[in-house]
C-alpha positions in Angstrom: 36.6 42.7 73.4 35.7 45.7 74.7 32.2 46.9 75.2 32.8 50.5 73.2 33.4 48.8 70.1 30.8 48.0 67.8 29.5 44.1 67.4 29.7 42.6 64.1 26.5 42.8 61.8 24.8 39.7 61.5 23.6 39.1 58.0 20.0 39.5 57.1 17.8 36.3 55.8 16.7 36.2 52.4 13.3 37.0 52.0 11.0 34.5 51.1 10.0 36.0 47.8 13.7 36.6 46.8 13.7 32.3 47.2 10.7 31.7 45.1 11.4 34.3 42.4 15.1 32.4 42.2 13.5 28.8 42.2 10.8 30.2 39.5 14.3 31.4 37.5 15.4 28.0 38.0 12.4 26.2 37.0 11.8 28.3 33.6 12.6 26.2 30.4 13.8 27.8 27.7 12.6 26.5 24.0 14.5 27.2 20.5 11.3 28.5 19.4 9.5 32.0 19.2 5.8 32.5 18.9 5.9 32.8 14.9 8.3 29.4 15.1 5.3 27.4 16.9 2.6 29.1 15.1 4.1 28.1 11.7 4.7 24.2 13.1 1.2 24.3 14.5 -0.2 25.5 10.7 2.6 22.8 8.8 1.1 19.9 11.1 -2.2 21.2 11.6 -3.3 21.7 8.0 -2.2 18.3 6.6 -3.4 16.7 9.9 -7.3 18.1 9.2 -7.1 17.2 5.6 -5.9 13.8 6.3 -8.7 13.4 9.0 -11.0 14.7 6.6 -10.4 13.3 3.3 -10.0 9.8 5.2 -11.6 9.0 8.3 -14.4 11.4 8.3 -15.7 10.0 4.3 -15.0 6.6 5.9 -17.2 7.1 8.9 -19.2 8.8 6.2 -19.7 5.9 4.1 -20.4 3.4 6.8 -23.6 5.2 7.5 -24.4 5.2 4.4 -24.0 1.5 3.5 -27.2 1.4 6.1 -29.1 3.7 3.7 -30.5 3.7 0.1 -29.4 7.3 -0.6 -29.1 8.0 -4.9 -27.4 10.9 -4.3 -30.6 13.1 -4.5 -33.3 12.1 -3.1 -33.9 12.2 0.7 -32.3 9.7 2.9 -33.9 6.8 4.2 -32.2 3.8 6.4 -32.9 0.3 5.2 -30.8 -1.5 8.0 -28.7 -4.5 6.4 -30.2 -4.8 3.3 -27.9 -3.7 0.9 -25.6 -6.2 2.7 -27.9 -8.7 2.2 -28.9 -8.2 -1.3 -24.9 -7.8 -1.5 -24.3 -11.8 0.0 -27.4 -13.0 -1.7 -28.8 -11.6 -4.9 -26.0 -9.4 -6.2 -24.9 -11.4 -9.1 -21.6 -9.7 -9.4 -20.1 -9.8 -5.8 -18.9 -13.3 -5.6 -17.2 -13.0 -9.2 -15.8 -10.0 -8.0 -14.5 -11.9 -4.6 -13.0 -14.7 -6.5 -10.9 -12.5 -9.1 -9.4 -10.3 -6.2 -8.4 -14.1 -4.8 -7.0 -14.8 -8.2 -5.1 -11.3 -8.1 -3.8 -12.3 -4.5 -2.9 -15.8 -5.2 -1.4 -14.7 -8.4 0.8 -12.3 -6.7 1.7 -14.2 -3.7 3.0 -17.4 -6.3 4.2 -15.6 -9.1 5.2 -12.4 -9.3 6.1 -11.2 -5.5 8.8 -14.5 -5.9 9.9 -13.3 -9.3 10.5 -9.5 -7.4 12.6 -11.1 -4.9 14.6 -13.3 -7.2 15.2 -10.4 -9.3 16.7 -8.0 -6.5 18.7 -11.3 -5.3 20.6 -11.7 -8.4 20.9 -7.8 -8.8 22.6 -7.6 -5.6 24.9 -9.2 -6.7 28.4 -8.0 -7.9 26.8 -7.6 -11.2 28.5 -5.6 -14.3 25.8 -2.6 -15.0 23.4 -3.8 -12.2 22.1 -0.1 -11.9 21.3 -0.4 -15.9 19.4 -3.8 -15.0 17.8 -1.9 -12.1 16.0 1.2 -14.2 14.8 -1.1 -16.5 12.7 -3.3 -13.8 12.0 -0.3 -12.4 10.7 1.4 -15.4 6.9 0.2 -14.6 6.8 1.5 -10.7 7.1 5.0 -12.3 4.2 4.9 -14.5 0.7 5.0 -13.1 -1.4 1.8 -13.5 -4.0 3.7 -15.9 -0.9 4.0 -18.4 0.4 0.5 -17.9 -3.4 -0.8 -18.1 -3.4 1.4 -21.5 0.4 0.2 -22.8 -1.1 -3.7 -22.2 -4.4 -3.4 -23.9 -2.7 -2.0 -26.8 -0.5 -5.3 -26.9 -3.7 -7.8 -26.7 -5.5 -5.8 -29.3 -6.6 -8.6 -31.6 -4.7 -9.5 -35.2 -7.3 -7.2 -37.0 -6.5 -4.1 -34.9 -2.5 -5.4 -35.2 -1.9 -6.4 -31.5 1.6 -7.0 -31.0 0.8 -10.3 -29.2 -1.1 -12.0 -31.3 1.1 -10.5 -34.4 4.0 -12.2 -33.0 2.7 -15.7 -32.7 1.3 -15.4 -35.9 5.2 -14.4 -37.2 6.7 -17.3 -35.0 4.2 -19.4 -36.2 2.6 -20.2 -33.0 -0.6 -19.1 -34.1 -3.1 -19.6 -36.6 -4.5 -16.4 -37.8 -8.2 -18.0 -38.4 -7.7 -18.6 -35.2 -6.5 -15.8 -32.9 -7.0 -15.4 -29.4 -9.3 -12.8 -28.3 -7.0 -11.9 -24.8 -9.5 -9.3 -23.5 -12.8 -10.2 -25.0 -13.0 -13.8 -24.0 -14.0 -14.2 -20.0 -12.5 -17.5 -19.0 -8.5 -15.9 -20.3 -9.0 -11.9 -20.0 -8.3 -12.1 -16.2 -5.3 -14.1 -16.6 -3.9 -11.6 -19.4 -5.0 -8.9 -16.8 -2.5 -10.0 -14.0 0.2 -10.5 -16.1 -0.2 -6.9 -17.0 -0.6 -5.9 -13.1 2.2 -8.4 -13.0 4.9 -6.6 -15.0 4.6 -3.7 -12.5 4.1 -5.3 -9.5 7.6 -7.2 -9.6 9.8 -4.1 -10.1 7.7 -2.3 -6.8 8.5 -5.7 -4.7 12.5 -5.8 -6.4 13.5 -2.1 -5.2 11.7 -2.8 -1.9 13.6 -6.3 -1.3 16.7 -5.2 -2.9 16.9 -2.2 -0.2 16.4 -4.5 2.2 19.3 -6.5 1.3 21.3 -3.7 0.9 20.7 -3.5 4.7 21.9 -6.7 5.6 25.4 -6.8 7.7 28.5 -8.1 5.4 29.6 -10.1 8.1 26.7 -12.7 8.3 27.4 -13.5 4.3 31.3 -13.7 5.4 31.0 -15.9 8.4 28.6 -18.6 6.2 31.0 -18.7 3.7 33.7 -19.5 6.4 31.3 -22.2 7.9 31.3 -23.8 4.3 27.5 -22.6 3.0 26.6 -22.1 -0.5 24.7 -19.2 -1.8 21.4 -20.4 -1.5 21.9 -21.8 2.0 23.3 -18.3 3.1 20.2 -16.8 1.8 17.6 -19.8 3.1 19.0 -19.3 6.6 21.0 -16.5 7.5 19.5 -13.6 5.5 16.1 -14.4 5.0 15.6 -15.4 8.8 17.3 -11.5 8.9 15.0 -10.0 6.4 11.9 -11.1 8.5 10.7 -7.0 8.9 10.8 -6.7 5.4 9.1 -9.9 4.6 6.3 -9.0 6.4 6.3 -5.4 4.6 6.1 -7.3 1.2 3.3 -9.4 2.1 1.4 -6.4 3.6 1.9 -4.6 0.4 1.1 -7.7 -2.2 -2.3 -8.0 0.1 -3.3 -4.8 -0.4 -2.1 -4.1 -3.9 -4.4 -7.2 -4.4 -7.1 -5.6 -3.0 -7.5 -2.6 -4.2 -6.7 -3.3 -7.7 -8.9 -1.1 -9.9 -7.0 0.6 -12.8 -5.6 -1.9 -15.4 -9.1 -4.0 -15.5 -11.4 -0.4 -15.5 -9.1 0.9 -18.1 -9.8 -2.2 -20.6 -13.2 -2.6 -20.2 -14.6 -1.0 -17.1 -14.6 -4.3 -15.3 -17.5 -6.2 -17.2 -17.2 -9.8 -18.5 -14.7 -11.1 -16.4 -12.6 -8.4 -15.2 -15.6 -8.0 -11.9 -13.4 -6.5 -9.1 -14.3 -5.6 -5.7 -13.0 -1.9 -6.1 -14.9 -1.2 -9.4 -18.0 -2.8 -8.4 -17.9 0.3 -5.9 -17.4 2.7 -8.8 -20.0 1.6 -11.1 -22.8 1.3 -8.5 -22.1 4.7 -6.8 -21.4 6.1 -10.2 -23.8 4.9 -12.5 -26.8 6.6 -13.6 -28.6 5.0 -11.3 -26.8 6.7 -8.6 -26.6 3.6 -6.0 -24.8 5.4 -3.2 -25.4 3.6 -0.3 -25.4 0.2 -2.3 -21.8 1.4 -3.2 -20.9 2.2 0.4 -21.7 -1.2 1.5 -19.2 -2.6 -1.1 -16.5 -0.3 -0.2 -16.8 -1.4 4.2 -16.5 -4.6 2.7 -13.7 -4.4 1.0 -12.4 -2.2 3.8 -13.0 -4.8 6.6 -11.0 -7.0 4.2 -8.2 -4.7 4.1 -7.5 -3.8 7.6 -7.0 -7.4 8.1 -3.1 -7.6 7.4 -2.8 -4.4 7.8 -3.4 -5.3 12.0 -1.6 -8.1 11.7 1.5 -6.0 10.7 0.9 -3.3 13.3 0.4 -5.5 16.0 3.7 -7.5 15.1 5.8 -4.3 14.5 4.3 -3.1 18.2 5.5 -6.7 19.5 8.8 -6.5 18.3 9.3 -3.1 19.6 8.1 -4.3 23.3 10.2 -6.8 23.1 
């Protein structure tokens, strides 16, 4: 080459802002969202969020101090320490009743009528002829509220006088002598009973959509490949699709716990919980209600019966949590 003609440009380096403003290009994410898209998320979640936290957790916190307090409601408040728990354990001469009927209610539930809920959506799923008929009907209760079913059951144990269907039919079918009719709601040693077979009547259709869904769920194959092995019915269902249904299981007897627990409305709608009917739930309501305003008293109930509560209620968090790590 020839030194008259001209060498060959070399080409410049990038700068070293040109590199990070490319790299900053790169490194930009890019969301679906505007400003008025998050804002509006941020008020949707938000909103509910602070009600939630304020409506539950902060009256819960709120009621914990105040089970350490004699407050009426009016008057200044003054801390007493345990006492209210201790006139609670002690003196109180409705607690312990109270204790033993929301046993009742549980034990009542967990024998009787969470069984009859499963054995109700076991037959119903089934290959039945108007299963979805059968279906409404049981279900029929779970739509109404428990103040209208406590109200449709004490109309049926009104006594013969005030022509109670109940007692009206035994006296038809002759299983009853009118001189001497039962009193279902006034007499304390049977009004409980007749209490959970009303809570009863609901109870079963909630447990028979939840377990019928469940086995809804439950692969087609499993049933298929018992039969081949030569199992009956109630062998494929004691150990292939029970074993199967074990997240469900749990979920029923989290729900019969705590539909035990906080049973309030049936027994306050027939006679405000008196004279048998003592629940834990309304023994918070008529001593933080009454006219003799017992506020903290009533507080000291309700961490009771909410230290009660969160008992299966961590039992079935800690097993979903173990499942999931597993």
């Amino acid at each position: 080459m020839s030194q008259s003609e001209p060498k060959a440009l070399a080409p410049a380096p990038a700068s070293a802002g040109a590199g990070a403003l490319a790299t900053k290009k790169r490194k930009r994410r890019y969301s679906l969202l505007n400003r008025r898209d998050k804002v509006l998320l941020s008020l949707m979640v938000g909103i509910p969020l602070a009600i939630f936290l304020l409506l539950i957790w902060a009256m819960t916190l709120v009621s914990i101090v105040l089970s350490f307090t004699n407050w009426d409601g009016v008057n200044p408040i003054a801390f007493v320490g345990i006492d209210n728990y201790t006139q609670l354990f002690t003196t109180y001469p409705f607690f312990w009743p109270a204790v033993a009927h929301n046993i009742m209610w549980l034990l009542f539930f967990v024998c009787l009528a969470t069984p009859m809920g499963i054995l109700l959506a076991v037959l119903l799923d089934r290959p039945l002829r108007g299963s979805a008929v059968y279906q409404s009907i049981f279900f029929i209760p779970v739509v109404l509220s428990l103040a209208v079913v406590g109200f449709i059951w004490k109309l049926q144990y009104l006594p013969l006088a005030g022509n109670g269907f109940i007692d009206s039919a035994f006296v038809a079918l002759g299983w009853m002598d009118p001189k001497h009719a039962v009193n279902w709601l006034g007499d304390p040693t049977i009004n409980i009973w007749a209490v959970l077979v009303a809570a009863s009547w609901r109870h079963v259709g909630y447990i028979m959509v939840l377990y019928l869904a469940g086995l809804k769920s439950v692969d087609p194959s499993l049933r298929e490949a018992a039969a081949i092995d030569g199992a009956n019915e109630r062998q494929t269902f004691i150990h292939v699709v029970f074993p199967v249904m074990a997240p469900i299981n749990v979920v029923i007897v989290v729900v019969t716990v705590i539909e035990s627990l906080r049973a309030f409305d049936i027994a306050y709608i027939i006679n405000h919980g008196k004279n048998g009917l003592e629940l834990l739930s309304i023994l918070i309501t008529n001593s933080a209600l009454s006219e003799a305003g017992l506020i903290g008293f009533g507080s000291a109930v309700a961490v009771i019966l909410l230290t009660i509560s969160l008992v299966p209620i961590v039992l079935y968090l800690s097993r979903v949590m173990r499942s999931e790590n597993q």
